[in-house]
Every structure is written in structure tokens, then in C-alpha cells.
N, C-alpha and C positions, 0 to 999 in steps of 0.2 A: 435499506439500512440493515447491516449485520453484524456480525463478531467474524472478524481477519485474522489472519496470521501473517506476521513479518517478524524478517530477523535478517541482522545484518552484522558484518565483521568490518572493519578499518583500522586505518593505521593513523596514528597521530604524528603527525610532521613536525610540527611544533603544541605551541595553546593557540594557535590561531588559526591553523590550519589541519586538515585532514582528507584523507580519501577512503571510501567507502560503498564494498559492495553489499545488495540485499536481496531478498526474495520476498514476492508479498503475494500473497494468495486470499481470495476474497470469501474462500467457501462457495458452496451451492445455493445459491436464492431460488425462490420459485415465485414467480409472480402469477396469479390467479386473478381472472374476472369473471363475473358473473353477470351475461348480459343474454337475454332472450329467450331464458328458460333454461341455460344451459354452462357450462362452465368451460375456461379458454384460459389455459398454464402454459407456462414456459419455462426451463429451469436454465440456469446461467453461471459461467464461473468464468474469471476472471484469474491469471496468473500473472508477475512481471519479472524480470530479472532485471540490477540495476547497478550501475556504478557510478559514484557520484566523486562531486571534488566538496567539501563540508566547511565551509569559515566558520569561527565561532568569535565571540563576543565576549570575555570574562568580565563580568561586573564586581562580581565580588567575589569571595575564595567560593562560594558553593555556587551562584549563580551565574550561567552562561546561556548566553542566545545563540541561533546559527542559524543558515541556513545552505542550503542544498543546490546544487546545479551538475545534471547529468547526463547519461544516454539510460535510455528504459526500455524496453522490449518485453510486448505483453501478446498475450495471447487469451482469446475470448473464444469459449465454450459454450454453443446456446445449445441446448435441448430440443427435441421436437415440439414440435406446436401441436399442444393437443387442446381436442374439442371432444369433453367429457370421455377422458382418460383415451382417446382415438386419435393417435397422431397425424396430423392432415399434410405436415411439413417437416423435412428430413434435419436432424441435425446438422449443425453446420462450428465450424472454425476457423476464424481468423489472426492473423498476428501485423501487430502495429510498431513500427520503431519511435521513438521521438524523443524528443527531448522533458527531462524529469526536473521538479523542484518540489521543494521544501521549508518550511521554516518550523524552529522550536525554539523550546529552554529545557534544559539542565538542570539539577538541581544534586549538589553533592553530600548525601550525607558523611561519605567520607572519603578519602583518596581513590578509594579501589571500586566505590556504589554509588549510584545515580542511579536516579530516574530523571525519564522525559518523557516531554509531550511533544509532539510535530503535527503539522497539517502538512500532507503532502500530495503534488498534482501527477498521475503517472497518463502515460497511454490509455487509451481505448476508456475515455472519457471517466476515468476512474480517480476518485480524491479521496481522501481520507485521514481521519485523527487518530493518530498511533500516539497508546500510549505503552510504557515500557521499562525497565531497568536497563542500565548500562555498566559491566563489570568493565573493569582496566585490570590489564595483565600489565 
């Protein structure tokens, strides 16, 4: 678990419809163990790029639900595999296409600002709780 970055641009069709692309980048993790007298890291990043079709739900003038269905293409960053700072295993990267989803709510304090929250599923086993503002132009 860490701190992401995403941001995304769309177009509103209607209040009920929308499409939307984004970028989600998960930062660098390093995952560490400590097992036999000795320590075994890995560092890893995770990128996606994403274009989604977005339904939304208005419940009330400030509350809306949605969710997400789209194409995602991510790409996975692993680090060498070290054993006490001595890489034993070369970096490596791969890229995953598939299919993307999401769900959130809305929440308008006024015509032009929102915030949301989403849970959303991308490629290369990667999910996560974005939360965020949304301006309208």
C-alpha cells in the first residue's frame, strides 16, 4: 500500500453519460524481507493509461454514483532482486492490456467542484481507492 497519482480528463455527453481518459501511476514500493541473516528487496512501479466510457447515477443536485468500463494498458517496472544491497536478478518490464473498471460517488459542492471517491480495477493486478476533486469547465 502507498500514495498514487492519477488524473484524468473527460467529456460529459449528457448527466448520464460520459467518456474519460487517465493516467495512474503507483510510485516506487520497495518490498523488503528479512530472512536468514540477511535482507532480499525488490523495488516496483506500476504505470496505466486509460480510456473509459463513465455512467453516472444523480441522486440528488450534489450526489452522483458511477461507474467505469474501459481499455487499460499498464506497464510493470520490477527492480533487481537484491540480496543485501547485491543484485542477484536483472531488472525486468512488462506491459499488460485488458479491460478496466470502476465504481464511485460525487459529491458537488457547487456546479464547477466536486470531489470523488472510486475503487478502481486496472491491469497488472493493480486496484485502488482514488480519492480527488473534479473541476467542470
Amino acid at each position: 500500500m502507498g500514495t498514487a497519482m492519477d488524473g484524468a480528463l473527460g467529456y460529459e455527453l449528457n448527466k448520464n453519460l460520459a467518456i474519460e481518459g487517465g493516467y495512474f501511476d503507483s510510485g516506487t514500493a520497495t518490498y523488503t524481507v528479512t530472512a536468514l541473516g540477511g535482507n532480499i528487496s525488490v523495488d516496483f512501479k506500476n504505470t496505466v493509461m486509460r480510456l473509459a466510457v463513465v455512467g453516472s447515477l444523480p441522486v440528488s443536485d450534489q450526489l452522483t454514483f458511477f461507474g467505469k468500463l474501459g481499455y487499460a494498458a499498464a506497464t510493470t517496472d520490477v527492480g533487481a532482486l537484491r540480496v543485501n544491497n547485491t543484485a542477484v536478478e536483472p531488472a525486468s518490464s512488462s506491459k499488460e492490456n485488458k479491460i478496466g473498471f470502476g465504481i464511485g460517488a460525487r459529491y458537488a459542492f457547487t456546479e464547477k467542484f466536486s470531489a470523488r471517491i472510486s475503487w478502481e480495477s486496472m491491469p497488472a493486478d493493480v486496484s485502488a481507492i482514488l480519492l480527488g476533486v473534479q473541476l467542470n469547465f
